[in-house]
N, C-alpha and C positions, 0 to 999 in steps of 0.2 A: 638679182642680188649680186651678179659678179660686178656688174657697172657698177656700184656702189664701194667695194672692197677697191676695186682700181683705183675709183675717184680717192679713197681715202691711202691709199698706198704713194698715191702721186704727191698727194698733202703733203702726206707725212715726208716722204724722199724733199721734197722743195725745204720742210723744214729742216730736217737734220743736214741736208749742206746750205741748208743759207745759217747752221747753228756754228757747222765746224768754220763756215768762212770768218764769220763774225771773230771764234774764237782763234784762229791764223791771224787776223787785222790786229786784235787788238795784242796779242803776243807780238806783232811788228810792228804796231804804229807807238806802241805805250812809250812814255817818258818815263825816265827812273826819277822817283819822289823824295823829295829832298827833306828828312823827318825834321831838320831844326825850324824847319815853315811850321811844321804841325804844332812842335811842342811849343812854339813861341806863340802860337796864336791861342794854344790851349792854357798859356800862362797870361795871357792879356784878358782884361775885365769883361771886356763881351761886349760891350756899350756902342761899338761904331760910330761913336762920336766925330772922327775926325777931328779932334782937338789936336793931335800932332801932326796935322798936316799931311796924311796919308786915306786913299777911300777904305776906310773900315780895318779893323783891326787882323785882318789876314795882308793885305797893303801890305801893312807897317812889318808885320812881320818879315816879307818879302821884302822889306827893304832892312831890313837890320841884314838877314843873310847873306843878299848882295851889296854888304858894307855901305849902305847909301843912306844910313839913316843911325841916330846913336839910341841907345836902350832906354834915357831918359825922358822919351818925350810923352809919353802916357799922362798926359795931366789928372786922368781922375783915378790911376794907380799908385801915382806920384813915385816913392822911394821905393816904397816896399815891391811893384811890381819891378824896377825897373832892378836891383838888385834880382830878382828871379829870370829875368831877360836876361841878363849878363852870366846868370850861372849856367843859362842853356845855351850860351853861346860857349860858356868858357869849355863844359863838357865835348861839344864839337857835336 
């Protein structure tokens, strides 16, 4: 019976420092998340067309924030999305 409690004592020890490591990496490796990505792709239609010339509408997004790309080119949200692009940029 004690062979058994070990085996699982060791288990467990392997797992809670391969838990805390994980959680040290990822508190040091993490990138700070830049939210006008989020709410811009969560203001685009969904469609991944690539009608504006970007892969899929998270792309596009990353490229309006890194000023590389203008709020209008959603062709199949035409005005009205590209007006809600431009309000989430104007917010910052």
């Amino acid at each position: 019976m004690s062979s058994i409690l070990l085996a699982v004592a060791i288990v467990g020890g392997i797992g809670l420092v391969a838990g805390v490591g994980l959680s040290v990496a990822d508190a040091l490796l993490s990138e700070p998340v830049d939210t006008r990505v989020q709410r811009l792709t969560e203001a685009l239609p969904g469609y991944n067309c690539g009608a504006c010339g970007y892969p899929g509408c998270a792309g596009y997004a990353e490229a309006i924030v890194a000023r590389e790309a203008a709020c209008d080119l959603c062709k199949p949200g035409k005005d009205r999305v590209a007006q809600g692009l431009a309000a989430v940029m104007e917010q910052g």
